[in-house]
Every structure is written in structure tokens, then in C-alpha cells.
C-alpha positions in Angstrom: 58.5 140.7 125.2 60.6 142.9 126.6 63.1 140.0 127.8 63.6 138.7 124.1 64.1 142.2 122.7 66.7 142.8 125.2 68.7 139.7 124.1 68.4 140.6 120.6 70.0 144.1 121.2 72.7 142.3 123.5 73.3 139.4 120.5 74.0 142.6 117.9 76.4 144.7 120.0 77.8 142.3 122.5 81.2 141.3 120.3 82.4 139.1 123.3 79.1 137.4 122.2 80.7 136.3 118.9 83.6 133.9 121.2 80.7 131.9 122.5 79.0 131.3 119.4 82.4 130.8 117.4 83.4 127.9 120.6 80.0 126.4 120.5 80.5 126.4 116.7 83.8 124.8 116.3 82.5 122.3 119.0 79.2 121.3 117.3 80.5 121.2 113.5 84.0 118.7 114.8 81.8 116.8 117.0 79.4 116.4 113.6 82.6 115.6 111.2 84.5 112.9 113.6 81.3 111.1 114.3 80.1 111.1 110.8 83.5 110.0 109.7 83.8 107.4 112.1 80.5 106.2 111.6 81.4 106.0 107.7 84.5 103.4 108.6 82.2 101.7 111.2 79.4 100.8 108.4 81.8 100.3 105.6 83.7 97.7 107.5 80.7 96.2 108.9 79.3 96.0 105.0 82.8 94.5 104.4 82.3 92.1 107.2 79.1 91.2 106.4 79.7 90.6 102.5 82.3 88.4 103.6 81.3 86.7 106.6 77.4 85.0 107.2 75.4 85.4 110.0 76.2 82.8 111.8 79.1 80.7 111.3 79.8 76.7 112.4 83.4 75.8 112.6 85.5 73.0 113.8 88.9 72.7 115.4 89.4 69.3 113.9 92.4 69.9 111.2 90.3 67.1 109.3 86.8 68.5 109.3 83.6 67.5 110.7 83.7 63.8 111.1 80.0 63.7 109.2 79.1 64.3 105.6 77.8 68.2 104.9 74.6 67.6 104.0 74.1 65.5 107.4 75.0 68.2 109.1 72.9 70.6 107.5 69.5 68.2 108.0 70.8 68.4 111.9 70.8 71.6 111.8 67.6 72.0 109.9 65.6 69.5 112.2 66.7 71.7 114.8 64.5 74.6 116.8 66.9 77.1 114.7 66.1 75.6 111.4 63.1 77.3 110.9 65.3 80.8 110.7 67.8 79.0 108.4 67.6 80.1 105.2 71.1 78.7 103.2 74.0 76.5 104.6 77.1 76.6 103.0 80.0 73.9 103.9 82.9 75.4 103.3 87.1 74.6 103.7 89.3 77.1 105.4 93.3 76.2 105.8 96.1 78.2 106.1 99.0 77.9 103.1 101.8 79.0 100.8 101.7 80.8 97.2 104.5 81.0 95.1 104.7 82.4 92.1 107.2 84.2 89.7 107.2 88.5 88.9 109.6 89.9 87.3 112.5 87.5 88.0 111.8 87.3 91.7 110.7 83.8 93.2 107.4 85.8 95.7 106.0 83.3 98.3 103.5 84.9 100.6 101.5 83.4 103.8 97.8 83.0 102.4 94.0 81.5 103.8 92.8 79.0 101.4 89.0 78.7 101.2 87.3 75.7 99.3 83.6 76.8 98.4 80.8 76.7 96.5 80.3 79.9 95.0 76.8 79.7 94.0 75.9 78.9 97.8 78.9 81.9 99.0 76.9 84.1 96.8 73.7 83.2 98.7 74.9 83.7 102.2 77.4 86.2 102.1 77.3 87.9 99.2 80.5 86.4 97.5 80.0 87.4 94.3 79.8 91.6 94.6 83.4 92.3 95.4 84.9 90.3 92.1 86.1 92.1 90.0 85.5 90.5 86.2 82.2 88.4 87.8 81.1 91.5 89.6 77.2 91.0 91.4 77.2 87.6 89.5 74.9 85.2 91.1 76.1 82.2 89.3 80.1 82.9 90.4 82.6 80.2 88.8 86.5 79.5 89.0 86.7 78.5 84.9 88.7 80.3 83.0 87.8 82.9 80.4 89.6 82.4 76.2 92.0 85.4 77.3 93.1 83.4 80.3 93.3 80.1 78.7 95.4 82.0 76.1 97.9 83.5 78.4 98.2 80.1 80.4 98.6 78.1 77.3 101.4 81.3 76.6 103.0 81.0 79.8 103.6 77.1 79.9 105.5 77.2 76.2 107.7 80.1 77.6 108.8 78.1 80.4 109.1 75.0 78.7 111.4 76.8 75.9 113.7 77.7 78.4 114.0 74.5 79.8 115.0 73.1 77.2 118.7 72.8 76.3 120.1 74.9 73.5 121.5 72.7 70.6 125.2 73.2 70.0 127.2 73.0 66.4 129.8 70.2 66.8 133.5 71.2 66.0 134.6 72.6 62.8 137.2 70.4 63.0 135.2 67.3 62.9 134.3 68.1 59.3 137.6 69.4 57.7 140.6 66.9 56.9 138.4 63.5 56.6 138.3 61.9 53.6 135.7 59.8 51.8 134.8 56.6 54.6 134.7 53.5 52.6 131.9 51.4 54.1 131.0 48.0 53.8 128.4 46.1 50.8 126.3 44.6 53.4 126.3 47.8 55.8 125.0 49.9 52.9 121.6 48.0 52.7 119.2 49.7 54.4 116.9 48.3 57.0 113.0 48.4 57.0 111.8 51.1 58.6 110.5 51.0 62.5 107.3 51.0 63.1 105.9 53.6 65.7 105.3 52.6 68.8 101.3 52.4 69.6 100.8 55.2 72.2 98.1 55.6 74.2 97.0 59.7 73.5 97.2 61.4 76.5 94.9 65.1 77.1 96.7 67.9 78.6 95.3 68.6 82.1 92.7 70.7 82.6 93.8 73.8 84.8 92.2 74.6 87.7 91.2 78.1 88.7 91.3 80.1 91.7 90.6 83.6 92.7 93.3 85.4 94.4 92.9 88.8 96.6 93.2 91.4 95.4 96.2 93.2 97.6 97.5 89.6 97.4 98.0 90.1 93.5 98.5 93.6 93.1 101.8 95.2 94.4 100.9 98.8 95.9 104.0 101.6 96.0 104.0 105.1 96.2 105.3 107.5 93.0 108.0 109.6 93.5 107.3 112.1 91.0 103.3 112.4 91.8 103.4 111.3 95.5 100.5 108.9 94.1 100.1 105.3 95.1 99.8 103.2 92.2 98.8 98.9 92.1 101.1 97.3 89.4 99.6 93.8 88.7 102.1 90.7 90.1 99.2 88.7 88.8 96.9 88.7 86.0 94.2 86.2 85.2 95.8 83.6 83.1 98.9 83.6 85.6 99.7 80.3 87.2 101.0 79.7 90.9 101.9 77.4 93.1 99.7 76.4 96.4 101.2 74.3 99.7 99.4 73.6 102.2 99.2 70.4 104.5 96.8 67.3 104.0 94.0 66.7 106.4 95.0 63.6 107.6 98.5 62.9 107.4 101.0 66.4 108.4 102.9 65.8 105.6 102.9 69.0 102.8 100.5 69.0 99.7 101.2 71.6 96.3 99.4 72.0 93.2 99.7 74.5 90.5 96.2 76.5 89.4 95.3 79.4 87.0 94.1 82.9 88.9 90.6 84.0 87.3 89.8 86.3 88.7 89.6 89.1 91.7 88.2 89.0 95.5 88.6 92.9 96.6 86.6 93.9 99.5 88.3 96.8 100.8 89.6 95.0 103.6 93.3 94.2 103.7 92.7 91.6 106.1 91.0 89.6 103.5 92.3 91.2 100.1 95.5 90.6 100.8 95.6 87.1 102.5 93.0 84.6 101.2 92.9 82.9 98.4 89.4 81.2 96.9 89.2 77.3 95.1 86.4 75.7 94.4 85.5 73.1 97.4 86.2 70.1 95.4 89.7 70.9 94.2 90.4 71.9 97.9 89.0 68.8 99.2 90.8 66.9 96.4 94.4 68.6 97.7 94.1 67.9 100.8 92.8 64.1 100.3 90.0 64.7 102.9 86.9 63.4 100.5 84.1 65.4 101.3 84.5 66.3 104.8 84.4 70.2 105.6 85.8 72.6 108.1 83.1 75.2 108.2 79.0 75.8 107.7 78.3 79.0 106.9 74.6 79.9 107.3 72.6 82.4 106.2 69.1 83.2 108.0 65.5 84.2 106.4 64.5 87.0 105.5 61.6 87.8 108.0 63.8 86.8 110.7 65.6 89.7 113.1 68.6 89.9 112.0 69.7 92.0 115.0 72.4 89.9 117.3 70.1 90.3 120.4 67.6 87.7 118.1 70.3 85.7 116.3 72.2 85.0 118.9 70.4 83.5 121.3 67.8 82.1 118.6 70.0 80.8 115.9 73.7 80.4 117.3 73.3 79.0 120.6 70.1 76.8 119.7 72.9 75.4 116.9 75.7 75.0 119.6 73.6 72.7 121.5 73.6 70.1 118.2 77.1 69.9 119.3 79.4 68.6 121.9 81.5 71.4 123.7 84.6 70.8 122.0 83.0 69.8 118.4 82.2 72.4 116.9 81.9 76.3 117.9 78.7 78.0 116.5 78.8 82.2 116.8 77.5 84.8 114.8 79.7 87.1 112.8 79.7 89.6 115.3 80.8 87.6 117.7 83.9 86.4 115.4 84.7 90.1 114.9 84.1 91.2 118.7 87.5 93.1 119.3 87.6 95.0 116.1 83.8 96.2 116.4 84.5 96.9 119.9 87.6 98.6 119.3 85.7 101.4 116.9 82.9 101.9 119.2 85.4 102.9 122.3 87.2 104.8 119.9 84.4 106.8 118.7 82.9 107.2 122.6 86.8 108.8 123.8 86.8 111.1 120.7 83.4 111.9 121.4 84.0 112.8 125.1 87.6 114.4 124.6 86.2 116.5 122.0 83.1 117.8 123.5 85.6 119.6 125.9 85.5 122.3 123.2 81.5 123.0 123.6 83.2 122.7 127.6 85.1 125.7 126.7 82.1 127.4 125.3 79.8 127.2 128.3 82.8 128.2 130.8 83.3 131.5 128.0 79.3 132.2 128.6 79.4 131.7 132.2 82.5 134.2 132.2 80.9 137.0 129.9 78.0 136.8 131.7 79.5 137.3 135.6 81.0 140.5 133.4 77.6 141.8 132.3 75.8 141.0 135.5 79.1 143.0 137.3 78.2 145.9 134.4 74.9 145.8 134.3 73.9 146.5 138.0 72.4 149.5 137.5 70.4 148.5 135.0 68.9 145.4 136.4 67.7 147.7 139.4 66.2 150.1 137.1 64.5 147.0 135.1 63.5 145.9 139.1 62.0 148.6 140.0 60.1 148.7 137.0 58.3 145.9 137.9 60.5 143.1 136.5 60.1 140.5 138.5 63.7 138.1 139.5 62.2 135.3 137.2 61.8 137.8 134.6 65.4 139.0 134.7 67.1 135.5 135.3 64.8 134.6 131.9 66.9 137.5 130.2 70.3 135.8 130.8 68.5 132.5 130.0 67.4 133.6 126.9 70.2 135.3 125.9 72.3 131.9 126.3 69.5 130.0 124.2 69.8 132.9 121.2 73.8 132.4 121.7 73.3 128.8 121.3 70.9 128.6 118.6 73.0 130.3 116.8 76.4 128.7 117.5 74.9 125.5 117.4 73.1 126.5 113.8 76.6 127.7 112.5 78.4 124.4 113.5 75.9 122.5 112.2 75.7 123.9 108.8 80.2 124.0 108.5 80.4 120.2 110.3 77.6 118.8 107.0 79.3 121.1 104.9 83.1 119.8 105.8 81.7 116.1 105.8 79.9 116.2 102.2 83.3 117.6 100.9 85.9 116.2 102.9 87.3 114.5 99.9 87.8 117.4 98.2 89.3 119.0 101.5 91.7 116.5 102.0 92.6 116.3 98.2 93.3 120.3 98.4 95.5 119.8 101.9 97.7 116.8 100.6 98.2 119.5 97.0 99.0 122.3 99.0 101.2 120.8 102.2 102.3 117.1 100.0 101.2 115.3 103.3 98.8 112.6 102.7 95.7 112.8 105.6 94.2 109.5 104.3 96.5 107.1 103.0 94.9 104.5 100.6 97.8 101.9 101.2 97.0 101.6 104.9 92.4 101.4 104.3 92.6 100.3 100.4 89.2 103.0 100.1 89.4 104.9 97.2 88.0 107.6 99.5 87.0 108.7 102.7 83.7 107.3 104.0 80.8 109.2 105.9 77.9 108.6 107.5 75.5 111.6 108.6 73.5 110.2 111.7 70.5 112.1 112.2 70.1 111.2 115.5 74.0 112.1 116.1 73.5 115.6 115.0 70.4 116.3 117.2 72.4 114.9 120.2 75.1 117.0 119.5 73.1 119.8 119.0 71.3 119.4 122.6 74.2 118.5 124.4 75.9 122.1 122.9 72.3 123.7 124.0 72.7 122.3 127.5 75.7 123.4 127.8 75.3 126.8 126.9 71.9 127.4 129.0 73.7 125.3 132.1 76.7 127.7 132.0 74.0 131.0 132.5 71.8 130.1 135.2 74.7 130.8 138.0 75.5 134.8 136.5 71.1 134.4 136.1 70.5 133.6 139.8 73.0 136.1 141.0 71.4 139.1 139.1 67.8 137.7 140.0 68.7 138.1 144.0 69.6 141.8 143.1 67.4 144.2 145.1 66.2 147.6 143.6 67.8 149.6 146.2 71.0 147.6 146.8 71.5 148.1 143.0 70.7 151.6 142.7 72.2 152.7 146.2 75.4 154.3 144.7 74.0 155.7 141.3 
């Protein structure tokens, strides 16, 4: 008892106290804020990923698909020991192209990814249909367009056909003043029978074809000189058409047609919202005169199977690669296709992690020097406590003990400022950019609409014990030393 009242008093007057609990804080809550932050990107881009990509995907390096039919390829696959975990196949066409279109009097062509797909089967595997914007968490997804969009289409084409056509011009004055009355002949005067028109065959105006363009890809993003805001101005609006090259499948010769945007694909991700560009798999078959052949299968697997990459990929992927010959076809899982950039956050996340917990490094190094100092001070009063009775576990347990209170309560503190800085750092970093006019978290670069965050449980508590470690670690050497006092030694020159 006496031990713990002892730290107590030393907790309350000890003021060189308050530098350990204020490093152990400060350690604790920025460990907390930089993992829960980074663990925010890390699931929102792996949401992204995975709304955009399906579990496992089957692709092709043959510039002119797979040389058998889809749904061939699909019973292969089925028949297979992984078809029992295969829940949806989608066939889908991915090529690289142009766009051109017109805004503002400026002739924009841009690099885009063209992807021919079904979208009620893209809906099914990865999700397709939640990042549209006007068909937003449709499950039935289409590329046709709405009355508004027909109406600005229809708009657009009798603009541009107006001003190709040539402006009539008055003929001379002079070919009207000064001529008198033309005398013309009897027989010229009769008049003739009126032509008949010619039978035409009538002829529908084609039907336009829609796509649905990225978001980034249609939007242009700049930042406001009078509010320091970024705003999106709208280079295209549904209704809007554009021009698509790309190269047939066949022959390398280039193929263009002109569709109708529809709609919106925004994910978040710039990669994807600002490059690729959606058809329906028909019309992109169709372009590229390659019937019905495909480039991709994307698959989506059951419900009660794992879904963790240590069951799909050896289960699913690689049973699928062995349909295959080694230069065929390529199955992986959508981990596997985004390896480096998953990689890339997690050693990120592991150096911050280990540069920064140099601070709660700081904290046990201030303990381990305060407490040399009281051991140093506090000589006398260790023999006094010794010859007492106190035994040398019983006064290394007050140092210990006194490190545990400092840590409890540093650790405490920086736990309740690191969740309180992460449930507000919005607000935080909205106050910073009004009050300094530097932008912390620019929206142009991670097209979020805020920072996100993550609060890890288990992150927390191993924070929390790896500060707690630290701070009883640092004690046990200034503990030891006091412990190996002797009664006499210690009260020899009092």
C-alpha cells in the first residue's frame, strides 16, 4: 500500500513528471491520428478497387480477344474445380483510345481506356452501378439516353449543321438597275408540266449511341483565385457528343465513331475517373469489327466462399490459370493486379509508424533520466524506507509503479486528443487552410470530398502497450539501482 501511495504523492508534486506524460502523450495521440488516417486512404482505395475491379480477373494479351466465344469460356471455367466458388462471369472489352470533343472553342483530345460491358453483369461483380452518378446503386445500369439528353443532342447536331452551312448572299444591285423589259419568245413562254418527285426511299436518323465518361475525364477542376476553392466546371454534360478512335482488332488500321455521354463513372479514383471511358460491349465489339470475341472475364465469387486472398488465390485464380496455356490468358485476383500500390501504403504506414514512435522513444529516455535524478535525491530516503523493513523488491516496485501511473496517464491523455483530432480533423484542417490559406488536403490531387479515417481498435491498444512498455522498460535500470541500496551505505553521511 504504502508503494502506491508513494507514487501518488510523487505523480502530484513531481512537475518534471508532467514532461513524461506530455512525451508519452503527444507520442500515443500522433501514432493514433497517422494510423487512423492512413488506414482511412488504405480502405477507401481498397473499396474503390474493389467497386471497380472483381475478384478475380481473366485477361488476354491477344489485341483480338480470346479466340473462343464468352460463354465457352465461362462453361470452361465453370466445369472447372473453381466453378463451384464462381458466382458471376462477366466478358468484358478493354482498349486503349482517343476522345475528342469540342469546349468552349477548344478542339480537347485526351488519352482514354475504353471498356465494352454489360452493365447488368458489371453491376453483379463489381459493383458498377454505385459510383454513377444519375443511375446511382441502379441494378439494372443502361447506356440509353434520358428526354433531356436526347433534347440537347438533337440541339447540338442543328447548331453545328447551321453553321456549316453557307450564308446566302444578295446578288449585285447593279444586276437589277438599268435593264429593261426582256422580250421573250411565244413558244418559250409556255410553261412545262411540272416534275414529278423523285421516289425516295425514307431514310431514319441514326440512333445515338451512349457512353459513360469519367468523371475527372468530363469535368475540368481549377482552383479560385478569389476563394482559394477548387471548383469542377462541366466540359461535358449528358447529351454532349464526342468522338472515340481507337484501333480495330484485327487489322492496325484506326476505327472512330461519334456517341452521346449519359451519364457519370466517379469513383474517387483519378486513375479511373479521369481515364476510362464505359460502352456497352456490343457497340465496342461492333467498332472494333471483332464479332463477339472478348478481352477480359471478370468473375465474381459466392457468397459463402472466403473471400480473403490466402483462399481465392490459390482456390479460384490459379485452379482458373491451369484452363489455360501459359501465354493464353493470365488469371489473378484484384489484389494481385494492384500489388504495388497496396504494397506501397502498407510500407508507408510501417516507416511512419516506426519513425514516429521515436517520440514515445523520447518519453522513456525522459523517465529513465528523471528517475536516475530522484534515485540520486532520494538516497536518504530509500535507506530510511530500508531500514524500515522495505524490502529491494518493494522499493524497485515504487519506481515501477510510479512509471505505470506516468504511463497510464500519458497514454490515457494521448488517447483521448489522437480520437478527438481524428473525429474532427476535417474541421481542423478546414480551420488551418482559413487561418494560414495553405491547403493540407488538396481535393485536386485525392478527388475525396474529405479526409478519410479509420479508428482500428486493435491499432490503439497496440499503441497504447507499446507506449506502456516503453515507459515501465525505461524505469527498471534507476529501479535496480535504488533496490541494491543498503540501509547503511545510504544513511552513512546523514
Amino acid at each position: 500500500m504504502y508503494k502506491f501511495l508513494l507514487c501518488l504523492k510523487y505523480l502530484r508534486t513531481r512537475y518534471l513528471a508532467f514532461v513524461c506524460i506530455v512525451s508519452i502523450m503527444l507520442g500515443v495521440a500522433t501514432l493514433i491520428v497517422v494510423n487512423s488516417v492512413m488506414s482511412g486512404f488504405s480502405n477507401k482505395l481498397k473499396d474503390r478497387l474493389r467497386g471497380v475491379l472483381a475478384d478475380v480477373i481473366v485477361e488476354t494479351d491477344n489485341f483480338s480477344g480470346f479466340d473462343l466465344h464468352p460463354q465457352l469460356l465461362e462453361d470452361r471455367i465453370r466445369q472447372s474445380s473453381a466453378g463451384k466458388y464462381v458466382d458471376t462471369v462477366a466478358p468484358t472489352v478493354e482498349v486503349v483510345g482517343t476522345i475528342q470533343f469540342n469546349f468552349r472553342g477548344m478542339n480537347v483530345v485526351k488519352p482514354i481506356k475504353l471498356m465494352g460491358v454489360d452493365p447488368a453483369k458489371q453491376t453483379k461483380v463489381g459493383g458498377f452501378g454505385q459510383y454513377l452518378t444519375r443511375q446511382k446503386n441502379s441494378m439494372h445500369p443502361s447506356f440509353e439516353l434520358t428526354p433531356d439528353a436526347l433534347a440537347l443532342f438533337e440541339k447540338n447536331v442543328r447548331l453545328e449543321a447551321m453553321a456549316r452551312e453557307p450564308i446566302p448572299v444578295a446578288p449585285p444591285a447593279e444586276d437589277f438597275l438599268g435593264q429593261g423589259p426582256k422580250i421573250v419568245d411565244d413558244q418559250s413562254a409556255i410553261p412545262l408540266p411540272p416534275v414529278p418527285a423523285p421516289n425516295l426511299p425514307q431514310f431514319e436518323a441514326p440512333k445515338p449511341t451512349g457512353i459513360i465518361v469519367g468523371h475527372s475525364l468530363a469535368h475540368f477542376r481549377y482552383k479560385n483565385p478569389e476563394t482559394g476553392q477548387v471548383e469542377e466546371v462541366p466540359g461535358l454534360r449528358p447529351g454532349d457528343h464526342v468522338m472515340i478512335a481507337t484501333l480495330a482488332a484485327n487489322e492496325m488500321r484506326p476505327v472512330w465513331g461519334t456517341y452521346v455521354v449519359v451519364d457519370y463513372f466517379k469513383s474517387e479514383m483519378s486513375e479511373y475517373d479521369s481515364q476510362f471511358i464505359y460502352m456497352d460491349l456490343p457497340d465496342l465489339q461492333r467498332l472494333r469489327k471483332m464479332d463477339e470475341r472478348v478481352t477480359h472475364l471478370q468473375i465474381k465469387v459466392t457468397e459463402d466462399c472466403p473471400r480473403g486472398y490466402s483462399f481465392v488465390k490459390p482456390h479460384v485464380s490459379n485452379e482458373i490459370q491451369k484452363l489455360f496455356g501459359k501465354y493464353e490468358a493470365r488469371a489473378a485476383t484484384w489484389e494481385d493486379h494492384q500489388g504495388p500500390l497496396l504494397s506501397a501504403i502498407d510500407i508507408e504506414r510501417g516507416i511512419l509508424n516506426l519513425l514516429l514512435f521515436l517520440i514515445v522513444g523520447v518519453a522513456g529516455f525522459s523517465i529513465l533520466a528523471i528517475f536516475t535524478m530522484i534515485v540520486a535525491e532520494k538516497i536518504r530516503d530509500i535507506g530510511i524506507l530500508k531500514s524500515l523493513g522495505a524490502s529491494n523488491r518493494g522499493v524497485m516496485g515504487i519506481f515501477v509503479w510510479y512509471a505505470f501511473l506516468l504511463g497510464v496517464v500519458g497514454c490515457g491523455a494521448g488517447t483521448a486528443l489522437g480520437l478527438g483530432i481524428t473525429c474532427n480533423i476535417n474541421e481542423i484542417e478546414t480551420f488551418v487552410n482559413e487561418q494560414t490559406g495553405q491547403q493540407l488536403f488538396d481535393r485536386s490531387v485525392y478527388y475525396f470530398d474529405k479526409i478519410p479515417t479509420n479508428v482500428e481498435t486493435t491499432t490503439v491498444l497496440i499503441v497504447n502497450a507499446g507506449a506502456m512498455l516503453v515507459a515501465i522498460g525505461s524505469s527498471f535500470l534507476p529501479a535496480w539501482r535504488a533496490a541494491r541500496l543498503r540501509p547503511i551505505q545510504a544513511l552513512r553521511f546523514e
